[in-house]
Each structure stands twice: as structure tokens, then as C-alpha cells.
C-alpha positions as CSV (number, residue, x, y, z in Angstrom):
1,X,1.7,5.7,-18.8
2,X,1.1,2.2,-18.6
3,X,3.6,0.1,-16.3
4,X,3.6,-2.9,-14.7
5,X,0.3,-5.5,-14.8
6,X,-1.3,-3.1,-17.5
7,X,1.5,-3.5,-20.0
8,X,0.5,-7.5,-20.3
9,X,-3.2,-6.4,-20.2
10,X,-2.7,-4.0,-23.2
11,X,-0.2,-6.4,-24.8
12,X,-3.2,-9.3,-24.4
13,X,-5.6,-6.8,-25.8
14,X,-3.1,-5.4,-28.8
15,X,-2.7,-9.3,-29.7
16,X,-6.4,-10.1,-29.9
17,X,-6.7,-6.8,-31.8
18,X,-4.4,-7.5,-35.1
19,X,-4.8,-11.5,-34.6
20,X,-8.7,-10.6,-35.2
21,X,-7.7,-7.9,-38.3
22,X,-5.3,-10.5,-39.6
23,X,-8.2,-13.5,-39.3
24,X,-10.2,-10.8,-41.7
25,X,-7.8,-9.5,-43.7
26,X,-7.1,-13.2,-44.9
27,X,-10.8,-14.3,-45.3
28,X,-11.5,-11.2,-47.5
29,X,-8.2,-12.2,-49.7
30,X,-9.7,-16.0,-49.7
31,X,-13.4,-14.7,-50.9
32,X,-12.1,-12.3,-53.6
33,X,-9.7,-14.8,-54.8
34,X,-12.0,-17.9,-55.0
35,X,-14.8,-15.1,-56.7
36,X,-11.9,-14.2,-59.5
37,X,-11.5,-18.1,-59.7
38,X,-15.4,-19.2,-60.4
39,X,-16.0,-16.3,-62.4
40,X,-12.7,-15.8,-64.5
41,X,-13.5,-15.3,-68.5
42,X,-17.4,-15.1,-67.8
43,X,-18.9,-11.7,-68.1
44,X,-22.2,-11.5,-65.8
45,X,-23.0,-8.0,-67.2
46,X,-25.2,-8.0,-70.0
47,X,-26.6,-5.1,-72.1
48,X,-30.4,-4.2,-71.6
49,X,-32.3,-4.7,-74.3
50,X,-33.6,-1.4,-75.9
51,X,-36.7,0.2,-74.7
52,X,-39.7,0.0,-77.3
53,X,-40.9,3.7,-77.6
54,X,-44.2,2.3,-78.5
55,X,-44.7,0.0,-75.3
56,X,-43.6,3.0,-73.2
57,X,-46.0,5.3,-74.9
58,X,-48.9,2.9,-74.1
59,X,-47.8,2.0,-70.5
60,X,-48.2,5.5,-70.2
61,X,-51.1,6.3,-72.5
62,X,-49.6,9.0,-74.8
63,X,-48.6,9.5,-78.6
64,X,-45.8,8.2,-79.8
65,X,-44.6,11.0,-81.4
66,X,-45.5,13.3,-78.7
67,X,-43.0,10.7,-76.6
68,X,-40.3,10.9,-79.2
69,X,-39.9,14.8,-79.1
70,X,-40.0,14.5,-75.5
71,X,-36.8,12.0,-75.7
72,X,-34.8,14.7,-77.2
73,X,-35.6,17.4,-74.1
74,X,-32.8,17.8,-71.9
75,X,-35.2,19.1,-69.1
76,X,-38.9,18.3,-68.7
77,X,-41.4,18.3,-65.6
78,X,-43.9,15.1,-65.7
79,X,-46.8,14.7,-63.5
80,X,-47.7,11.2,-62.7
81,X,-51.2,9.9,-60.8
82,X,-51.2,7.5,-58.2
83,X,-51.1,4.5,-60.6
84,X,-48.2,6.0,-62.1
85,X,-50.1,7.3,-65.5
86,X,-48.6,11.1,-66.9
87,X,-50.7,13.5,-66.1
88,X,-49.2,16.3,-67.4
89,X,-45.7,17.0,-69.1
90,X,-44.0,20.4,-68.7
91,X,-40.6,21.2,-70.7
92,X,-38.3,23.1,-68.9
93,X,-36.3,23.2,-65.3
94,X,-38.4,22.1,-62.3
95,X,-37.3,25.8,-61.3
96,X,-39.9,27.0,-64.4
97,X,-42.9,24.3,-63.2
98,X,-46.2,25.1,-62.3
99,X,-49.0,22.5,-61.2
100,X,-52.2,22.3,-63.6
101,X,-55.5,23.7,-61.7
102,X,-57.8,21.2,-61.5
């Protein structure tokens, strides 16, 4: 129980409390609202441009048909080198994969 002296302590430290909470409270409202003012009827978002199957195949130095069956695979295993070329391509779960010797 709290009594005597302690109640205005607790009281003092209640009121800091929620004053502090209400400070926040009202300078997140003031930031989201002055964000939904600047930026009302402009749309930031825009759509990526599509990915060129043949500047993909290149970057990673394979055929371009080989790239385009590989698209349509709903699981595949890649292995990449250190400078991030394919190494070796594996359809299937990663469950199913086994490293190349060599």
C-alpha cells in the first residue's frame, strides 16, 4: 500500500508518466498528418520496370532459353561462385540437392 509522502511521489511520477505519452502521442499524430498533407494525390510507388531475360542470362553467363525454362520451375537449386556467376542449376527441392564433385 502506498500512504502518506509516497502517494504525492507516485502521483508526481504517474503525471510525468502520461504527460510524457501524451507529448508522444501528439507528435506522432502531427508527423503522420503533415506526411498525409505533403504527399496527398502523389503516388511514390512506382512499378519496376521488367527484367530483360537476355541481360540476366549474360550477367550470369547462360542460354537464354536454358533461362527461360528455368523461369517456369517452381523449385530449383542454383549454385553460385564467389563472384556470384551460376555454377550449377539443379531442379527440384533443396531437400533433393546434391553438390557437383569437383
Amino acid at each position: 500500500m502506498i500512504q502518506g509522502a509516497q502517494t504525492e511521489e507516485t502521483l508526481g511520477v504517474i503525471k510525468i508518466y502520461f504527460s510524457s505519452l501524451f507529448v508522444l502521442v501528439v507528435l506522432y499524430i502531427s508527423w503522420a498528418k503533415l506526411n498525409q498533407y505533403r504527399f496527398r494525390g502523389k503516388e511514390q510507388r512506382s512499378v519496376r520496370p521488367p527484367v530483360d531475360v537476355r541481360a540476366v542470362a549474360e550477367y550470369y553467363n547462360v542460354d537464354v532459353a536454358a533461362l527461360g525454362r528455368w523461369r517456369r520451375i517452381r523449385q530449383m537449386v542454383v549454385d553460385l561462385d564467389s563472384d556470384g556467376k551460376l555454377t550449377d542449376a539443379q531442379c527440384g527441392p533443396l531437400s533433393d540437392y546434391r553438390r557437383p564433385e569437383g
